[in-house]
ZABA-510190 format. One record per residue (C-alpha): residue number from 0; residue in three letters; chain; x, y, z. Coordinates in steps of 0.1 Angstrom, whole numbers, plus 5000, padded with zeros to 4 digits. Layout:
N
{num: NUM residu: ALA chaine: A east: X north: Y up: Z};
...
This chain:
91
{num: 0 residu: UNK chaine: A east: 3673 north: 9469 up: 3362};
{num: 1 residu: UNK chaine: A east: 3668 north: 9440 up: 3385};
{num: 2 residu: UNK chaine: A east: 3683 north: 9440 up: 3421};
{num: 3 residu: UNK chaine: A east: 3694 north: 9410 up: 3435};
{num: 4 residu: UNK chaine: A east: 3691 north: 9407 up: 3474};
{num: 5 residu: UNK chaine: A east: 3707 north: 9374 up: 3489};
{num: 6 residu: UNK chaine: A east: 3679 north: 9351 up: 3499};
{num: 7 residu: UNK chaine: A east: 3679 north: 9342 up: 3532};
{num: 8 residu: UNK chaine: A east: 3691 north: 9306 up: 3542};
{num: 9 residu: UNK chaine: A east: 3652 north: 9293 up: 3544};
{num: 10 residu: UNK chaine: A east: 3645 north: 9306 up: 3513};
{num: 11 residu: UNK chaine: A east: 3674 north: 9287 up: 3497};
{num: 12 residu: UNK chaine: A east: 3672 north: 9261 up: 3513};
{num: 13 residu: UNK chaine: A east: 3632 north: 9255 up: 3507};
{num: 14 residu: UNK chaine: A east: 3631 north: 9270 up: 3476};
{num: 15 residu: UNK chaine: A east: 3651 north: 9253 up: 3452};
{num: 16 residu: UNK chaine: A east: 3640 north: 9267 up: 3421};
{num: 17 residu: UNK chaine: A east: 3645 north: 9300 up: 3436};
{num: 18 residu: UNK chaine: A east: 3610 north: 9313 up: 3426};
{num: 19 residu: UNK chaine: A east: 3601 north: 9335 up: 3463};
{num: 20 residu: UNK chaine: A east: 3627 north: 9365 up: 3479};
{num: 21 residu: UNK chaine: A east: 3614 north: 9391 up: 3504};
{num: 22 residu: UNK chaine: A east: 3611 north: 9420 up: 3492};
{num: 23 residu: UNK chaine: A east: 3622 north: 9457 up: 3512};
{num: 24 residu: UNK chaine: A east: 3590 north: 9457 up: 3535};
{num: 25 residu: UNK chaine: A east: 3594 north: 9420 up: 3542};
{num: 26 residu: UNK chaine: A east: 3567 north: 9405 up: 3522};
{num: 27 residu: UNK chaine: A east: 3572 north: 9369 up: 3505};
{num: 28 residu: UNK chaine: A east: 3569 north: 9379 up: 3471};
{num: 29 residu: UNK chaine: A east: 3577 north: 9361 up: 3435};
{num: 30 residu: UNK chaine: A east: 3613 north: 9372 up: 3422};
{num: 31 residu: UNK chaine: A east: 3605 north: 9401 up: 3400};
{num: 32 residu: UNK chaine: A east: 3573 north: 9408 up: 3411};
{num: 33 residu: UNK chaine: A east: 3558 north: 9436 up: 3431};
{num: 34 residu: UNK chaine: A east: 3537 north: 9421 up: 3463};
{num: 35 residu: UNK chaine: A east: 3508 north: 9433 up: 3443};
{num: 36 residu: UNK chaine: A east: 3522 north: 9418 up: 3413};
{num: 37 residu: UNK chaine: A east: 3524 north: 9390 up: 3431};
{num: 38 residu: UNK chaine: A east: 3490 north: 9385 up: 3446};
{num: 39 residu: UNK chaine: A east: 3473 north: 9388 up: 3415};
{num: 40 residu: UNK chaine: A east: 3497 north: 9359 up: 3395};
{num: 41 residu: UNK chaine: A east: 3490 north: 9339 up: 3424};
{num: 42 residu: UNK chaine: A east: 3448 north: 9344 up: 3418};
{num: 43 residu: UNK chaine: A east: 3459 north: 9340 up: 3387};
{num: 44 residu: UNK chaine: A east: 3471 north: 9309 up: 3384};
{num: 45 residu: UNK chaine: A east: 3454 north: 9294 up: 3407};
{num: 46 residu: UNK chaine: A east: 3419 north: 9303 up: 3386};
{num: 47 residu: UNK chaine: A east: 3443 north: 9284 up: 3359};
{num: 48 residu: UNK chaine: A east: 3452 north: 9255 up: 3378};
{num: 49 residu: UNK chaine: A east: 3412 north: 9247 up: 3394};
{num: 50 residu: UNK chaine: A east: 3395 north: 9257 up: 3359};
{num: 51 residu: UNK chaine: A east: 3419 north: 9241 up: 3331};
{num: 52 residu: UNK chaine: A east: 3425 north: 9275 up: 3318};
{num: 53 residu: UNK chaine: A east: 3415 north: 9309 up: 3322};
{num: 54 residu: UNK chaine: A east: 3386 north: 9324 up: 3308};
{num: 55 residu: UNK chaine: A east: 3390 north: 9361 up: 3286};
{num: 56 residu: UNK chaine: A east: 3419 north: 9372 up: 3266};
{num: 57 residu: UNK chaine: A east: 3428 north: 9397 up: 3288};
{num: 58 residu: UNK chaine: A east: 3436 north: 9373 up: 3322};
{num: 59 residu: UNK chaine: A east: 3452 north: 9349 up: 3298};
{num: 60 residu: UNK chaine: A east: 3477 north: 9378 up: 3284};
{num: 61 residu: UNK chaine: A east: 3481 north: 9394 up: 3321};
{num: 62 residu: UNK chaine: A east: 3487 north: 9357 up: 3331};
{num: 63 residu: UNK chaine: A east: 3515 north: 9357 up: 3308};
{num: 64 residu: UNK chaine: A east: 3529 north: 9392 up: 3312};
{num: 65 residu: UNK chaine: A east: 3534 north: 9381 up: 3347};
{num: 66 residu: UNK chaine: A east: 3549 north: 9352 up: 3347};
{num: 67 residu: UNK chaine: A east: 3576 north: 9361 up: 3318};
{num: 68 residu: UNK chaine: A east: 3583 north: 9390 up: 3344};
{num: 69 residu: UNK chaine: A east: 3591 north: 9367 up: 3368};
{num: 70 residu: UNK chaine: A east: 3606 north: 9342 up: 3352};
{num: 71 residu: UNK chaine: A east: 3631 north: 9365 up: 3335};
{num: 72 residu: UNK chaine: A east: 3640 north: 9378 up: 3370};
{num: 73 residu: UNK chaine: A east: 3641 north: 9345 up: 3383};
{num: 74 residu: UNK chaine: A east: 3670 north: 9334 up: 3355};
{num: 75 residu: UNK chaine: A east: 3690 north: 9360 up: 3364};
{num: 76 residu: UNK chaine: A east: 3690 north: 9350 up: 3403};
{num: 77 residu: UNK chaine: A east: 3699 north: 9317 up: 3386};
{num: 78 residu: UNK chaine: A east: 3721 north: 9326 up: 3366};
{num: 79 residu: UNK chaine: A east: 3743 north: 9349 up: 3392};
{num: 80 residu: UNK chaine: A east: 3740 north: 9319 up: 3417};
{num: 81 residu: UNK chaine: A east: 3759 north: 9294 up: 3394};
{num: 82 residu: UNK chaine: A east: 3784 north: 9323 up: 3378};
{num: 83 residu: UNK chaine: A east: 3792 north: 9324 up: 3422};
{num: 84 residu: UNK chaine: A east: 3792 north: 9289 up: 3426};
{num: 85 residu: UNK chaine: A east: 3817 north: 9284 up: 3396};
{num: 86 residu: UNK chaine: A east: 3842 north: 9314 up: 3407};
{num: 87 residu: UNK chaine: A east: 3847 north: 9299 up: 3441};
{num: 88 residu: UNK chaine: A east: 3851 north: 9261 up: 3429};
{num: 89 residu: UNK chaine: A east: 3879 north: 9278 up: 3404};
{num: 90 residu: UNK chaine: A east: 3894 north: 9297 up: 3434};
């Protein structure tokens, strides 16, 4: 089950595709990741990003186990945004 926490207004307002939150301890961490979870997509893709790809099955698989994780997370945050928006502009 995913909790949502209301971002906080710089993290609306500078994250528009809502990808970051802080999590209970106050780290900026990807929605839906841990902030070790986190740390290591970041590596991650940024190995992806300098090098074309990623070298070995098993960072390519982790790359993607993480970012579905996230993005999944980060649809529903989406997702409940818009279903507030709409109920308020039918109020």
């Amino acid at each position: 089950m995913i909790r949502l926490i209301e971002p906080k207004r710089e993290e609306t307002t500078e994250d528009f595709f809502r990808a970051w939150t802080t999590d209970a301890f106050g780290y900026r961490v990807r929605v839906g990741l841990t902030k070790k979870e986190t740390e290591e997509y970041e590596r991650l893709r940024h190995l992806r990003i300098s090098n074309g790809r990623l070298s070995g099955n098993a960072m390519r698989v982790r790359f993607l186990q993480l970012r579905d994780k996230h993005e999944a997370a980060r649809r529903v945050v989406v997702d409940a945004e818009a279903e507030r928006r709409s109920a308020r502009s039918k109020a």
